[in-house]
C-alpha positions as CSV (number, residue, x, y, z in Angstrom):
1,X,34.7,-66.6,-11.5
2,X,32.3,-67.0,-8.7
3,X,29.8,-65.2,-7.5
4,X,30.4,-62.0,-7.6
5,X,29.2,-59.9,-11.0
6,X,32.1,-59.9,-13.7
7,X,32.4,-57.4,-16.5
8,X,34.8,-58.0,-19.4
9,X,37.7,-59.2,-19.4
10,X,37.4,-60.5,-15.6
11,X,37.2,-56.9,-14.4
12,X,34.5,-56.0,-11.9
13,X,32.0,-54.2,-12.7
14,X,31.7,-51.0,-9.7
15,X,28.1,-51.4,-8.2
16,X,26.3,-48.3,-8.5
17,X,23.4,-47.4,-6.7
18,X,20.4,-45.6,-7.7
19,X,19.8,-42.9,-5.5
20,X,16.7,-40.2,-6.2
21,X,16.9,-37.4,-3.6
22,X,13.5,-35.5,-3.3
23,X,13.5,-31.7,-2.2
24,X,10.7,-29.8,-1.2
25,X,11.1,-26.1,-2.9
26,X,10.2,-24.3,-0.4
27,X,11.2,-20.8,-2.4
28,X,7.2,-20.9,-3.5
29,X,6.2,-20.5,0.5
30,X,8.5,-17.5,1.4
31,X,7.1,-16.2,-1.9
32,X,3.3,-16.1,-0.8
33,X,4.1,-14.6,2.9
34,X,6.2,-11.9,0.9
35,X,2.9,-11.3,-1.4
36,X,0.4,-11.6,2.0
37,X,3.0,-9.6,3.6
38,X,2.7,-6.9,1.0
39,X,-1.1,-6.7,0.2
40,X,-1.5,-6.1,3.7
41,X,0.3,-3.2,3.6
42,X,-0.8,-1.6,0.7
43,X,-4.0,-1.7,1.9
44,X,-3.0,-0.5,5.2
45,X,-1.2,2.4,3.2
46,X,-4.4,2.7,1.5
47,X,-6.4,3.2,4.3
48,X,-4.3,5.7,6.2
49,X,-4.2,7.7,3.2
50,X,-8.0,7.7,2.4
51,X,-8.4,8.9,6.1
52,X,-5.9,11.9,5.4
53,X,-7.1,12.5,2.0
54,X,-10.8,12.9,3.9
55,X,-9.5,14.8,6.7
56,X,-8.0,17.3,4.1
57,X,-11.5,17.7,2.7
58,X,-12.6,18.4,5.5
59,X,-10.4,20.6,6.0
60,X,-11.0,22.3,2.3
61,X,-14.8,22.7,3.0
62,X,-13.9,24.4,6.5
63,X,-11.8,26.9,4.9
64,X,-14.1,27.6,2.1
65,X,-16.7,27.9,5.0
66,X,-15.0,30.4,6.7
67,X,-14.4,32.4,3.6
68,X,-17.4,32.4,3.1
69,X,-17.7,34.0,6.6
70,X,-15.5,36.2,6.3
71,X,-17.1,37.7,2.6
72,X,-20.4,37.6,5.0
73,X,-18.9,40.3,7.1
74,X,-16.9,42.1,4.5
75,X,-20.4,43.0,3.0
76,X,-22.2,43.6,5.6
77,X,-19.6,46.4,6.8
78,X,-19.8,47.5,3.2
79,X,-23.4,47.7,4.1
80,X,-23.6,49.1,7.3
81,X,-21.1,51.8,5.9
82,X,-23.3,52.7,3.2
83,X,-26.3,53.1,5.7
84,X,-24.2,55.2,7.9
85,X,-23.2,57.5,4.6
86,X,-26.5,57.7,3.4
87,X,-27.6,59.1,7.7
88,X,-25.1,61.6,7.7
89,X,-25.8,62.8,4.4
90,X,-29.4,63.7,5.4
């Protein structure tokens, strides 16, 4: 039978290898950058709105100023009508 490995019955047995194939996953490291990716822009989003938001505030207390301004001047007319009654009526 020589030298070549037999298996029964004077058949040859086939020779298989043992192979291991090792992949790297690299799923986990397009996963991170998507996550960096978007925590960066929610707290760019974040920012941007926070300076609007504060900007409308400002805007708020500006108006309320000026309505405040305006009542100013609605009572002093009121007032400087009521002196200009009370002249003409003596």
């Amino acid at each position: 039978m020589g030298d070549a490995p037999s298996g029964r019955d004077g058949q040859q047995s086939p020779v298989s290898p043992h192979v291991s194939v090792v992949q790297r996953s690299r799923g986990s490291g397009v996963v991170f950058a998507l996550v960096a990716i978007a925590l960066i822009l929610a707290i760019a989003f974040f920012y941007m709105t926070n300076e609007r938001r504060g900007d409308r505030q400002a805007d708020k207390v500006t108006q309320a100023a000026g309505s405040v301004d305006d009542a100013a001047k609605v009572v002093g007319e009121a007032a400087r009508n009521a002196a200009d009654t009370l002249r003409n009526d003596h």
